[in-house]
N, C-alpha and C positions, 0 to 999 in steps of 0.2 A: 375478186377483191372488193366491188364497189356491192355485191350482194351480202357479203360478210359484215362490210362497213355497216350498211343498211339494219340490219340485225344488231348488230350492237348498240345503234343508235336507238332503237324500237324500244332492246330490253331498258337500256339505261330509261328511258322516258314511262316505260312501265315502275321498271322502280324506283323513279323522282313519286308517282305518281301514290307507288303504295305507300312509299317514307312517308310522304304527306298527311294523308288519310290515318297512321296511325300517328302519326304528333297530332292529330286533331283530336283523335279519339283518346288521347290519354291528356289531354290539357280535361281540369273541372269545369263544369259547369260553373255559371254567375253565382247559381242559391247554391252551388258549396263552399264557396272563398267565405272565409269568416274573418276577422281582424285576428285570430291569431295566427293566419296561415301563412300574416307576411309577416309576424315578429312585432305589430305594432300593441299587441296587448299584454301585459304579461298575465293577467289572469281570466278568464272567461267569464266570474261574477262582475267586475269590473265596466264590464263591457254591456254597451245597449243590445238591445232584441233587434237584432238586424232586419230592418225593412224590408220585405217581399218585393220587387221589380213582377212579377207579374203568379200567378198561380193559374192550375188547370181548369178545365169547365167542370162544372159540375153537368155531366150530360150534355146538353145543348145549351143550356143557359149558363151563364158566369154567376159566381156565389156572390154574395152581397159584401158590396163594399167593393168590388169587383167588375165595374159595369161596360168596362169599354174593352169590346169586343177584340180579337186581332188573328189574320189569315198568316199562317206562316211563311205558307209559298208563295202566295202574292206581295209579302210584307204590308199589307193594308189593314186600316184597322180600323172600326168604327161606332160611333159612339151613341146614346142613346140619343131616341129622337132625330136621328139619321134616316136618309132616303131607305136605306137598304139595311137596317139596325136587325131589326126583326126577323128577316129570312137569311141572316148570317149564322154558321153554325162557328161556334169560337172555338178556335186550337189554344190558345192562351187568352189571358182576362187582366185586363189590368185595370190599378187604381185612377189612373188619370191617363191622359191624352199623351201629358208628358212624359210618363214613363213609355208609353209606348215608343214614341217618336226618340226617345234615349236608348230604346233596344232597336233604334232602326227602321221604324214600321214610318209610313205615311200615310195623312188622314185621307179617307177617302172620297170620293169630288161627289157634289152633291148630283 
């Protein structure tokens, strides 16, 4: 009985575990929500050029206009003229410190 239990306990926690992982995987992305996804626009000329929150490297280096660095799996992020700017390879690029630090990341200690 308590081996039984045990097992049903396991699979249930297996599949809280999958459910999860696919509600994560089917929510968009930040750069897909546009103003009309939640009904606040009624036409898409109407509507500004949705601001970028962060774009990819270009190679090792971030594209311009793009300059502050940021690690994903560490969430740190760092900006020019930094300790450690230069020998950071960038997973994502942002316009400012702030957008960083608004997707989560913190700056990183001198």
């Amino acid at each position: 009985m308590a081996r039984t239990l045990r097992r049903l306990l396991f699979l249930a926690l297996v599949a809280g575990i999958a459910a999860a992982w696919y509600a994560r995987r089917q929510r968009p992305s930040p750069l897909e929500l546009t103003p009309t996804t939640f009904g606040a626009v009624a036409s898409p000329s109407d509507a500004p050029a949705p601001k970028l929150a962060w774009v990819a490297p270009d190679g090792e280096a971030c594209p311009t206009g793009f300059p502050v660095k940021a690690n994903e799996r560490s969430k740190i992020y760092h900006v020019p003229g930094g300790r450690f700017y230069d020998r950071t390879v960038p997973e994502r690029c942002y316009a400012t410190a702030d957008d960083a630090e608004a997707d989560g990341y913190r700056r990183a200690k001198a």
